[in-house]
C-alpha positions in Angstrom: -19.8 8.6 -8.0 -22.8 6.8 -7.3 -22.5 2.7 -8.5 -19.1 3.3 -9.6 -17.8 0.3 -7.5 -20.7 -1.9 -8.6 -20.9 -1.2 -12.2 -16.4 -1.9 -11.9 -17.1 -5.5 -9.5 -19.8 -6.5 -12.1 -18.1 -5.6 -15.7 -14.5 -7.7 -13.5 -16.5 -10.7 -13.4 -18.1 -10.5 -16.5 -14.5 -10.2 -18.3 -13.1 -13.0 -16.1 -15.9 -15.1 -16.5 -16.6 -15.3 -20.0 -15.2 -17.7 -22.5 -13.9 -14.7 -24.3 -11.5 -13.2 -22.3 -10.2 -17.2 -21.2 -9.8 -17.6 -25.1 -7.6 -15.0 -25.7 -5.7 -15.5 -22.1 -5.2 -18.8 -22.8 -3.8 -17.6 -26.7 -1.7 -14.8 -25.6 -0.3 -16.3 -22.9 0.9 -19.6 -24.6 2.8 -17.3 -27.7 4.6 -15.2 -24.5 5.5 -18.3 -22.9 7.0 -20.7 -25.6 8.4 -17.1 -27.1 10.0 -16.6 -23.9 10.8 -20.0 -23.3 12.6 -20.5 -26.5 14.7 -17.4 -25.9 15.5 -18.5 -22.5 16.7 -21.9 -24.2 18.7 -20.0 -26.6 20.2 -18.2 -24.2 21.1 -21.2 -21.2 22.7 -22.6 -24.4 24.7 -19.9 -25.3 26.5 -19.3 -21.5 29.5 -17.4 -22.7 27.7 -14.5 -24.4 25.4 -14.4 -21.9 27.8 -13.8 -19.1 29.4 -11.0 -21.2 25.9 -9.2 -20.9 25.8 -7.1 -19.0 22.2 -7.0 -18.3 20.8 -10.8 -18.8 17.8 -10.5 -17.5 16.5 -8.1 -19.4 17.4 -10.2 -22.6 14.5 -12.8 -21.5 12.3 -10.4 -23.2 14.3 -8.7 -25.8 15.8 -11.8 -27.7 13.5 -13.0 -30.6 11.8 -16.8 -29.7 10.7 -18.6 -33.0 9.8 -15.0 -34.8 9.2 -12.2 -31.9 10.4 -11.2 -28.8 8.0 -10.6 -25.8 8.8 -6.9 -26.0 7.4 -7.2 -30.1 4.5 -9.7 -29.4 3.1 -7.3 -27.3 3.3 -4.2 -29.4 1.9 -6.2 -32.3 -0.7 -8.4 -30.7 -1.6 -6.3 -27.3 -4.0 -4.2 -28.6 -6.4 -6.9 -29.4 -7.0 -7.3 -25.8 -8.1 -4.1 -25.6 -10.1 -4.2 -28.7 -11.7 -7.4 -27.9 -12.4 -6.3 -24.1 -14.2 -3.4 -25.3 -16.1 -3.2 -28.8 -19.3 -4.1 -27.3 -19.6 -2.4 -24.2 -22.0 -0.2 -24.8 -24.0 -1.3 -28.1 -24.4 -5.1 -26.3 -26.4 -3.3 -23.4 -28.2 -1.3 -25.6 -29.5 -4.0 -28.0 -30.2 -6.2 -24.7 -32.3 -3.6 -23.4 -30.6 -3.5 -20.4 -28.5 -0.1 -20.2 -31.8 1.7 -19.8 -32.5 -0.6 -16.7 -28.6 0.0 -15.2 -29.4 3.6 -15.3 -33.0 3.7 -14.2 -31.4 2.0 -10.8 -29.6 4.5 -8.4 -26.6 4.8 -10.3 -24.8 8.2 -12.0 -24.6 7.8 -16.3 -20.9 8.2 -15.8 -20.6 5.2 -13.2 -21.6 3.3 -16.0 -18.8 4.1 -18.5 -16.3 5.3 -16.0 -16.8 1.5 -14.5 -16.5 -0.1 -17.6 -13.4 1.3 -18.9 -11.9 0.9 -15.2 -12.8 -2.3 -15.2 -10.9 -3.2 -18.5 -8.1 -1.6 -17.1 -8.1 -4.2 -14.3 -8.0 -6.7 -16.6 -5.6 -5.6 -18.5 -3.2 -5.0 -15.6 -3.8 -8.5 -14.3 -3.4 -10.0 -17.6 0.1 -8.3 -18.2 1.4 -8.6 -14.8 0.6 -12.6 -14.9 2.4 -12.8 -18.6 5.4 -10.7 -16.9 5.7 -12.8 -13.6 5.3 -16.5 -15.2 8.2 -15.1 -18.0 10.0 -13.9 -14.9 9.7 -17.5 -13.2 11.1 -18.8 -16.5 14.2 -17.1 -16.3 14.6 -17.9 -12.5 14.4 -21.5 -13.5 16.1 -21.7 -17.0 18.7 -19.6 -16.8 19.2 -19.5 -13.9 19.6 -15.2 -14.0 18.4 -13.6 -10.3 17.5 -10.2 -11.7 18.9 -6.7 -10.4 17.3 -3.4 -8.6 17.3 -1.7 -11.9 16.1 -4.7 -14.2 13.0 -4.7 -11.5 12.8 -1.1 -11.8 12.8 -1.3 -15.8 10.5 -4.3 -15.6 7.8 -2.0 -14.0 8.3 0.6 -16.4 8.2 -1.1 -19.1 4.6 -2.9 -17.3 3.3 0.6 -17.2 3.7 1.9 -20.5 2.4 -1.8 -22.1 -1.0 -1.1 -19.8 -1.4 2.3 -20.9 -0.8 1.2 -24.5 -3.3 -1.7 -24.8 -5.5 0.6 -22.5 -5.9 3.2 -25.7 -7.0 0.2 -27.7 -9.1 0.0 -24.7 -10.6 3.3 -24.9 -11.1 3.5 -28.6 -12.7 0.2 -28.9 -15.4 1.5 -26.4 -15.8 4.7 -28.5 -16.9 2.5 -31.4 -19.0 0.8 -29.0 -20.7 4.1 -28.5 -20.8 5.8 -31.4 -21.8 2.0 -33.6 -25.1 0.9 -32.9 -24.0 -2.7 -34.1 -21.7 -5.0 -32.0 -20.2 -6.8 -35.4 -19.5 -3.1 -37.3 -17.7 -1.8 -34.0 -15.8 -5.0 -34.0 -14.6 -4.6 -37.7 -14.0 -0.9 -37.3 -11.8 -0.9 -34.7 -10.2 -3.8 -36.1 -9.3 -2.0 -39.5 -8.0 1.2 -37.7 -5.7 -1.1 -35.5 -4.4 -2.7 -39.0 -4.2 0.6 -40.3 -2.7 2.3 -37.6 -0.3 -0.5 -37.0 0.7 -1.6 -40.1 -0.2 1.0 -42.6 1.0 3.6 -41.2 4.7 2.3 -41.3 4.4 1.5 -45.0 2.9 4.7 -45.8 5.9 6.7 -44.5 8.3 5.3 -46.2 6.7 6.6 -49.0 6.3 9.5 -48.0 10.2 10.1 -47.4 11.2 8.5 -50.7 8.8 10.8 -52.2 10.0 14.0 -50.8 13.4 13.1 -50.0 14.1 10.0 -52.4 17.2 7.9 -51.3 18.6 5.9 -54.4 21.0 2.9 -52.8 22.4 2.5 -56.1 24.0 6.2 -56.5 26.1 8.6 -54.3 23.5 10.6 -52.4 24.4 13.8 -50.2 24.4 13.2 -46.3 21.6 15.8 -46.0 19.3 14.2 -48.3 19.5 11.2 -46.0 18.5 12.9 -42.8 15.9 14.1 -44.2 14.4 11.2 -45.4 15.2 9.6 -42.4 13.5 12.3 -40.2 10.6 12.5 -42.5 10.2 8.6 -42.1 10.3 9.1 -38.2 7.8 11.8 -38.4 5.0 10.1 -39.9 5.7 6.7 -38.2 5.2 7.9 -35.1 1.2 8.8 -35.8 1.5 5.0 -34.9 1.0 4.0 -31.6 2.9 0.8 -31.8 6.0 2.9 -33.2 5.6 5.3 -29.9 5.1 1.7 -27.5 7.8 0.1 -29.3 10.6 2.7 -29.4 9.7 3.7 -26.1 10.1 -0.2 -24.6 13.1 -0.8 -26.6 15.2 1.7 -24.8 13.4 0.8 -21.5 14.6 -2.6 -21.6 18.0 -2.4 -23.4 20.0 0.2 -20.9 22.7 0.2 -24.1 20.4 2.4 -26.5 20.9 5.7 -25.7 18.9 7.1 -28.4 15.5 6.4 -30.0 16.7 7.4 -33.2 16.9 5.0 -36.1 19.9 7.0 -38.0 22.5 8.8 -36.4 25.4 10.4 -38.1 28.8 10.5 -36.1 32.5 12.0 -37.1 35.7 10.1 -36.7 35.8 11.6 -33.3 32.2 10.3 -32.4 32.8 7.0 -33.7 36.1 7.1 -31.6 34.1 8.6 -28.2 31.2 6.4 -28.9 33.7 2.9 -29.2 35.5 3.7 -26.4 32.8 5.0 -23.9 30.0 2.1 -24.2 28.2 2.5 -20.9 24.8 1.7 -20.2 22.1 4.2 -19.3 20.6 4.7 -15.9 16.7 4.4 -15.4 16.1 8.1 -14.9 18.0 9.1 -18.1 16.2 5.9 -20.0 13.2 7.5 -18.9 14.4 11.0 -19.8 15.5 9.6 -23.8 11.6 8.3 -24.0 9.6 10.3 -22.2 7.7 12.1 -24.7 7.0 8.9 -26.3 5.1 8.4 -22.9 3.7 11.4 -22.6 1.9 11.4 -26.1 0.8 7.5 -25.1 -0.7 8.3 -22.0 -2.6 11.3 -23.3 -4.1 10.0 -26.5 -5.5 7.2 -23.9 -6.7 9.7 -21.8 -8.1 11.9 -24.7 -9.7 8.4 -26.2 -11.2 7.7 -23.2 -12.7 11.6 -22.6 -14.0 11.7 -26.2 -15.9 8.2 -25.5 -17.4 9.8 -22.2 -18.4 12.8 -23.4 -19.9 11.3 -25.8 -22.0 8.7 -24.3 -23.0 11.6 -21.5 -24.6 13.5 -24.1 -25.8 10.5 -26.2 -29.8 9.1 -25.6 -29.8 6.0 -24.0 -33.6 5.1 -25.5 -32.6 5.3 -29.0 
C-alpha cells in the first residue's frame, strides 16, 4: 500500500511528540511503579512466604500495591490509552482541512487509516513493554527474585493479550473518530461506553442472575439454583472486555488457577484430590484454560478495527 510507511512514521511522532501522550505516560507509569514498588516492598518484607511461593516473580504483578495490582491497573485504566490515542484521529484532520490534502498526495485512502491505527499500536506496545521492563528491574533490584523460563514466557503472554486489549479501545475510539464529526462528542462517547462496558456491565449481571435465579444468603437454597446464578452472572459479565482481559491474565500469571471459573462445586472426593494434588499449570495448558477468552479479545479488535475501515473507505472525505 502506497504511503503506508509514511502516514505510520508521521502519526509515531506525532503520538511521541505531543504533550498528550507524555501526560498520560508520565501518569500511567508512576501508578505501575509505586503499585509495583509497594508490592515489591511488601513482599522483600515478608521473606518466609515468599520463599514458599513457588512462583515469586510472577507475584510482582499480581499482589495488590496501595489498592491494585499491576495485572488490575491495567484492565481498569488501559483502555484510556487507547481511547485517548485515538478519538480524534480522523475528525481532527477533517476539521483542519488537512485529510483532503493527505489524500490528494500519492497515497492509497486505506494508508491513511491502516497507518493510523498501526501506528497506535506501536505505541501502545512500546508503552507496555517499558511499564513491564522498569517493573521487571524493580523486582531484580528489590527482591532480589531472578525470574524463570516460564515466568518469561508468561510475561510475554500476558504483554500480548494487554496490547491486544487496549488495542480494541484503540480501534473503537477511531470508529468514533469516523463516524463523530466533533473531536469533544467522540471523546465523551467513547468514554461513556468504556464506563459502561467496564463498570456497568458487571453490575448489571448481577441483576440479571438474582433476577432469574435469586440467591437468598439468609435461607437454605438448592445447589442448582446456585449454579445457575452463578453461570448466568458469568454469562453476561463476559460482554465486558475487561472481564475477558482480566480472567484471561489472572490465570496467565498465577500457574495455581486452573480454572477461570468463579464457583466451582467439588465432592468429598474432589476436595480430597484437589488438597492433595496442588500442582501448578504449564504455559501450554494455561493457555489452553484461557484461550477463548483470547480468541473473542483478538477478534472483536480485529472486527472494531474492520468496521472503522470500511467505514471510512466508503465515507466522503469533503463533507
Amino acid at each position: 500500500m502506497q504511503g503506508l510507511y509514511a502516514v505510520f512514521t508521521k502519526e509515531l511522532q506525532d503520538h511521541f511528540s505531543s504533550f498528550r501522550f507524555a501526560i498520560l505516560f508520565a501518569l500511567i507509569a508512576m501508578v505501575s511503579f509505586i503499585t509495583s514498588y509497594m508490592a515489591a516492598i511488601h513482599l522483600s518484607e515478608n521473606l518466609e512466604n515468599l520463599s514458599s511461593t513457588r512462583f515469586p516473580f510472577l507475584t510482582l504483578f499480581s499482589t495488590p500495591g496501595a489498592v491494585f495490582s499491576m495485572v488490575q491497573f491495567v484492565a481498569f485504566f488501559g483502555p484510556l490509552i487507547g481511547l485517548v490515542l485515538g478519538f480524534d484521529a480522523i475528525n481532527r484532520e477533517r476539521a483542519q482541512g488537512t485529510l483532503i490534502k493527505v489524500v490528494s498526495q500519492p497515497i492509497y485512502r486505506d494508508a491513511v487509516i491502516n497507518g493510523k491505527f498501526l501506528a497506535g499500536v506501536a505505541t501502545i506496545s512500546i508503552m507496555l513493554t517499558s511499564i513491564v521492563l522498569v517493573i521487571t528491574g524493580f523486582g531484580l533490584a528489590i527482591v532480589g527474585v531472578v525470574p524463570g523460563v516460564g515466568e518469561i514466557g508468561r510475561l510475554i503472554i500476558y504483554l500480548v493479550i494487554s496490547i491486544f486489549y487496549v488495542s480494541f479501545w484503540l480501534g473503537l475510539s477511531i470508529l468514533f473518530s469516523i463516524l463523530l464529526k466533533s473531536v469533544a462528542t467522540s471523546a465523551l462517547t467513547s468514554v461513556a461506553l468504556w464506563i459502561f462496558l467496564s463498570f456497568f456491565v458487571t453490575l448489571g449481571a448481577e441483576a440479571v442472575a438474582n433476577s432469574v435465579a435469586p440467591v437468598d444468603p439468609n435461607k437454605n437454597v438448592p445447589p442448582e439454583m446456585v449454579i445457575q446464578n452463578a453461570k448466568i452472572k458469568k454469562m453476561v459479565s463476559l460482554c465486558s472486555p475487561m472481564v475477558l482481559y482480566n480472567d484471561a491474565t489472572a490465570t496467565i500469571i498465577d500457574p495455581m488457577r486452573n480454572t477461570t471459573r468463579s464457583l466451582v462445586l467439588m465432592g468429598p472426593m474432589e476436595e480430597l484430590l484437589s488438597s492433595r494434588f496442588q500442582n501448578p499449570l504449564a504455559l501450554t495448558q494455561s493457555i489452553l484454560v484461557v484461550l477463548p477468552y483470547i480468541t473473542v479479545l483478538i477478534a472483536i479488535t480485529l472486527v472494531c478495527f474492520t468496521v472503522s475501515y470500511l467505514v471510512f473507505m466508503l465515507q466522503e472525505i469533503r463533507t
